[in-house]
C-alpha positions in Angstrom: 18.2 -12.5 -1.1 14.6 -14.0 -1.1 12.2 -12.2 0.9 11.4 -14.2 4.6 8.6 -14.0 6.9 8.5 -14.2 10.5 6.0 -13.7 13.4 5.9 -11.1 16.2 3.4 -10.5 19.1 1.4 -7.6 19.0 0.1 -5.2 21.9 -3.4 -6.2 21.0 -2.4 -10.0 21.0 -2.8 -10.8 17.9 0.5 -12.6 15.9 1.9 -10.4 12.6 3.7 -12.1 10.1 5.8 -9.7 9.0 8.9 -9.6 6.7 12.2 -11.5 8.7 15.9 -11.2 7.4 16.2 -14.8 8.4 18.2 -16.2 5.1 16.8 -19.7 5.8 13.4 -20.5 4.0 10.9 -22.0 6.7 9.4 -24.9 5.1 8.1 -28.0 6.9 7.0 -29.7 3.8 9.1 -32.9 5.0 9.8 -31.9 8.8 9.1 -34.2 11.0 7.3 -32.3 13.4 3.9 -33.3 11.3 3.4 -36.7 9.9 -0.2 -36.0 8.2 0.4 -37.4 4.7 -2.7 -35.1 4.1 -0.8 -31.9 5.0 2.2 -32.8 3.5 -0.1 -33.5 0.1 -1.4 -30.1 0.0 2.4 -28.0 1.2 3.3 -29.9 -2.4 0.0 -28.9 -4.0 0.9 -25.3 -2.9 4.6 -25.5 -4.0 3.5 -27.0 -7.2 2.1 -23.5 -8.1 3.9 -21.1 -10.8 5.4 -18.3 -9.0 3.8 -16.9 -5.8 7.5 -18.0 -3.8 6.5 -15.1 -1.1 2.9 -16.2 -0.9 3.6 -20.1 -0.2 7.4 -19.3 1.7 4.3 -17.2 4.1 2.0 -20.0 3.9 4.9 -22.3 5.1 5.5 -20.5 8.1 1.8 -20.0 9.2 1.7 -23.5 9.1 5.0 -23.8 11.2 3.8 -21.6 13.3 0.4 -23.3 14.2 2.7 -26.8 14.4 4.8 -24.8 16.7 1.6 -23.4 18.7 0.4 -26.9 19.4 3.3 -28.7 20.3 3.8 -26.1 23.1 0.3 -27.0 24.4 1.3 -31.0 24.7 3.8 -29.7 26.6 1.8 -27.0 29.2 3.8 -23.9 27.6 2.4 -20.7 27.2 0.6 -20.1 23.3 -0.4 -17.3 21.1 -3.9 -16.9 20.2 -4.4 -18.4 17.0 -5.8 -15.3 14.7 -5.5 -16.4 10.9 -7.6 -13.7 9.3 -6.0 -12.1 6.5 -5.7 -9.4 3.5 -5.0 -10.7 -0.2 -3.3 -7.6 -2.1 -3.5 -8.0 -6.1 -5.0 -7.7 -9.2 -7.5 -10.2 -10.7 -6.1 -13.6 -11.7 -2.8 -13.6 -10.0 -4.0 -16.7 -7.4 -5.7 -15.3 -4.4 -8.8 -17.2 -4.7 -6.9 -20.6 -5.3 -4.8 -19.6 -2.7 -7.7 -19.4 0.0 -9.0 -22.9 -1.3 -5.7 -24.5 -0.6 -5.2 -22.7 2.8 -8.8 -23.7 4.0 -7.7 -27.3 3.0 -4.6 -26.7 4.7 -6.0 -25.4 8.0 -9.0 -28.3 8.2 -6.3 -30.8 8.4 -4.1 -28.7 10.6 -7.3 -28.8 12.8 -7.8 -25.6 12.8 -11.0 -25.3 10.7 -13.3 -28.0 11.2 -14.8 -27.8 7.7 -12.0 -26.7 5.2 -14.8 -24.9 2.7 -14.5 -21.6 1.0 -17.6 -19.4 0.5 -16.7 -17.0 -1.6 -18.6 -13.6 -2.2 -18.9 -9.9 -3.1 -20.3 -6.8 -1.9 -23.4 -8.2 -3.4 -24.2 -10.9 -1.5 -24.0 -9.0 1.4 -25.3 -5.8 0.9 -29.0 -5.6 1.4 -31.8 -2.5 0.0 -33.2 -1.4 3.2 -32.3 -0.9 6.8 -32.0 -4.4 8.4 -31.6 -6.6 5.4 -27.7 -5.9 5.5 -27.6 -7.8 8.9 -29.4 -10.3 8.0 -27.5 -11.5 4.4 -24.3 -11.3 5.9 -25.2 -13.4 8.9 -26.6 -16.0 6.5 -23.1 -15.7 4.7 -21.0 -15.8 8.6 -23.3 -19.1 9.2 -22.5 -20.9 5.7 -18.8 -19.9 6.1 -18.6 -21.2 9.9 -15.8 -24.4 10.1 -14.0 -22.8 7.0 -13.2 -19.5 5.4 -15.3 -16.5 4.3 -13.4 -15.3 1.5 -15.1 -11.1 0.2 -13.6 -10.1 -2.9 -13.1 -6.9 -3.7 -14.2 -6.1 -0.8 -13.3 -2.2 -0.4 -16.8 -2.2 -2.4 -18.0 -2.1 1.4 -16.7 1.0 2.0 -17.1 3.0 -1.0 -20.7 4.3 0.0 -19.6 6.0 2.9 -21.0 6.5 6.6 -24.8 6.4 5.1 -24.0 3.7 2.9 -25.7 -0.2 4.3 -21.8 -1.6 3.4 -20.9 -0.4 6.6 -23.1 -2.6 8.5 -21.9 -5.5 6.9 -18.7 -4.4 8.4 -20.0 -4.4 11.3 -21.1 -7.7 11.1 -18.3 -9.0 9.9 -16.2 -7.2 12.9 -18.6 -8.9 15.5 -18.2 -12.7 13.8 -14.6 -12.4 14.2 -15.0 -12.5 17.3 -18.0 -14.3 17.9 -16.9 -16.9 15.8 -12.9 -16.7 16.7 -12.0 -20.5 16.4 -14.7 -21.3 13.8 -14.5 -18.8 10.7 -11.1 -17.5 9.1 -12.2 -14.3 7.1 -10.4 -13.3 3.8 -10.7 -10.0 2.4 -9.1 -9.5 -1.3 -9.0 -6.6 -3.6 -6.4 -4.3 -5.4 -3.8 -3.5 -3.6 -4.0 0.9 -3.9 -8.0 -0.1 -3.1 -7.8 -2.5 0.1 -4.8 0.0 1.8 -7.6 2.8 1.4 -10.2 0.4 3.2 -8.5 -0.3 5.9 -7.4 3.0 6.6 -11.1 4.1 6.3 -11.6 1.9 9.2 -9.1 2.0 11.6 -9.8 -0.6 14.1 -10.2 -3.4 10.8 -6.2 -3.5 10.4 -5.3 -4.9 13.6 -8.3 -7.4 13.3 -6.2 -9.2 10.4 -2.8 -10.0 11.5 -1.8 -11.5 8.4 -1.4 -9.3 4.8 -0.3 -11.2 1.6 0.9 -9.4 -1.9 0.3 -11.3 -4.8 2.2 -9.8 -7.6 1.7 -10.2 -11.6 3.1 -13.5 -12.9 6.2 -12.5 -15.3 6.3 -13.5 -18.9 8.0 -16.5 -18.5 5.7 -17.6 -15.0 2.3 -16.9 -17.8 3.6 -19.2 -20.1 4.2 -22.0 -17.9 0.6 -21.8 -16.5 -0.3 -21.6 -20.4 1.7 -24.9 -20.4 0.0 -26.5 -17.3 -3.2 -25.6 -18.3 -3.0 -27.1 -22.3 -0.7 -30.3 -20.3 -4.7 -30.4 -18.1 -6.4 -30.6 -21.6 -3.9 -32.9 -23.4 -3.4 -30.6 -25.5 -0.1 -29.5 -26.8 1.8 -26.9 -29.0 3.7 -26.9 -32.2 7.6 -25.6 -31.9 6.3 -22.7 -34.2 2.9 -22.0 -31.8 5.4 -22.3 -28.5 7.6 -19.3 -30.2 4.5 -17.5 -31.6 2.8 -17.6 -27.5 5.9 -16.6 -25.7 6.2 -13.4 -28.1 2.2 -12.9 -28.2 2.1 -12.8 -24.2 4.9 -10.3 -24.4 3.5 -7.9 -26.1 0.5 -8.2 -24.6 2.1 -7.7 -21.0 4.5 -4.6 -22.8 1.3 -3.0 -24.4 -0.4 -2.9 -21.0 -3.4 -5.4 -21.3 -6.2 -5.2 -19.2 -5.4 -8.3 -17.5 -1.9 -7.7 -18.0 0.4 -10.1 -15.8 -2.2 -12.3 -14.7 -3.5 -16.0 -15.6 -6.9 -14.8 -16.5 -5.3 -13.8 -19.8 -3.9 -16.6 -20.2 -6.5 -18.8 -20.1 -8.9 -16.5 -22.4 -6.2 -17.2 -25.0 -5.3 -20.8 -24.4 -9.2 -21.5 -24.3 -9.7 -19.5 -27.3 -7.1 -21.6 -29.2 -8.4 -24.6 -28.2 -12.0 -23.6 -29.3 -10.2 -22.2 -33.3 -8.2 -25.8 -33.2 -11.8 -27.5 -33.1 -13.6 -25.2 -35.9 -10.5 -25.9 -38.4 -10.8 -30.0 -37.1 -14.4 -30.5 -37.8 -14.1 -29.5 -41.3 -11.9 -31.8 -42.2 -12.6 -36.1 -42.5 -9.6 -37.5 -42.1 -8.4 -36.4 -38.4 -5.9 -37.9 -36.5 -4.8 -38.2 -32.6 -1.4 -35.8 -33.0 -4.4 -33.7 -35.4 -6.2 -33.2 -31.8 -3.7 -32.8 -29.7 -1.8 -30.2 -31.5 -2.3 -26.4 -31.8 -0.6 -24.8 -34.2 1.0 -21.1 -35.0 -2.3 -20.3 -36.7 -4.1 -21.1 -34.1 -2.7 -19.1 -31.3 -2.2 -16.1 -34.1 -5.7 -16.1 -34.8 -6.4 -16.4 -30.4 -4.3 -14.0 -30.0 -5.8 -11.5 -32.3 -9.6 -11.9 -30.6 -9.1 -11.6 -27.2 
């Protein structure tokens, strides 16, 4: 049975999306509840994307939810605070940045963000040398992010110094803009998923602060090779029957031997880039080159990709 989310009021106020044994999938895609061509665009967009069916069956019901939320309001009923901050759990390349872009998107035309940007940023762009320099980059950051979503990557990196540490402050910071800033910032945190549970339970009083915590598992074998797929169909490019068999087994073994960006799309498109870039090097020798000669890449190709990355 595929996993379902659904939404429950907290003591502190806030709305968590947690886990629901609802077997129906909540997707409003076509509903008829919201006739924004723009919305219904960017739901396809996000169901477009290999894998990630808990991720966008999650996004779908946020969305509902907020639909929900407002419809209420025409109607004088009481609502639910809308707190949309959230925690992206996963390793590197496995879609939580392209995830925030489509959800600021998403939210903008919702009308729940007036600007629908993502800033995105690390511990370095926040943390300053001396006392008071802290403060003063990460309000610079809360003030480019306001109307859209501030999206820290690995952002246990703030806590890792500990109490004398100036990541702490930015915390701080960050704590007070939520609520300063409650209906003009949504703030994303991402990170490893062992390293942003030890975050938050380093500071207590952050987990309640973000209702909403997505997982974003590794892609499987057969979920990397469509996005190697997707991203050579982008380029125009496309593969020989011998390189499609040669790809399938390379990211296998590369997944089974433990890569270091096992299970993710990052590998991927180190390869599929490096192919392209060996495909052009055995072109440019050659005088006579023909349109299926650019298009294609070949076994050799993706053997010799394979080998350097």
């Amino acid at each position: 049975m595929a996993l379902k989310y659904s939404f429950k009021v907290q003591k502190t106020g806030n709305v968590e999306f947690v886990p629901s044994p609802h077997n129906r999938r909540t997707r409003l895609v076509k509903n008829e509840l919201n006739n924004n061509k723009q919305v219904q665009s960017i739901l396809e967009e996000i169901d477009n994307l290999v894998g990630l069916e808990n991720v966008k069956k999650l996004i779908y019901e946020i969305q509902a939810y907020i639909e929900i939320q407002r419809k209420r309001k025409e109607e004088n009923l009481a609502t639910e605070p809308l707190v949309l901050h959230m925690i992206f759990k996963g390793n590197p390349g496995t879609g939580k940045t392209t995830v925030a872009r489509y959800i600021a998107k998403l939210f903008k035309e919702l009308n729940v963000l007036k600007k629908g940007h993502v800033i995105e940023i690390e511990r370095a762009d926040l943390v300053g040398e001396y006392i008071g320099h802290t403060a003063l980059k990460t309000r610079e950051q809360i003030q480019r992010a306001l109307g859209g979503v501030l999206f820290i990557d690995e952002a246990y990196s703030l806590a890792r110094g500990g109490e004398k540490d100036f990541g702490k402050e930015a915390i701080d910071c960050l704590v007070k803009a939520m609520e300063d800033y409650k209906d003009q910032l949504i703030l994303i945190l991402a990170g490893y998923k062992k390293e942003m549970e030890w975050f938050l339970q380093s500071n207590p009083g952050l987990r309640s602060r973000f209702p909403i915590h997505i997982n974003f598992p590794d892609y499987t074998i057969n979920e990397l090779y469509q996005i190697a797929e997707l991203m050579l169909q982008k380029r125009q490019y496309k593969l020989t029957v011998e390189a499609q068999t040669l790809l399938k087994q390379t990211l296998q073994q590369k997944v089974l031997k433990g890569h270091e960006h096992s299970g993710n799309a990052r590998m991927v498109r180190n390869l599929i880039e490096k192919a392209i870039r060996i495909q052009a090097v055995r072109l440019v020798e050659n005088n006579l080159v023909s349109r299926d000669d650019l298009i294609l890449i070949t076994m050799d190709d993706i053997r010799e990709a394979s080998q350097a990355i």
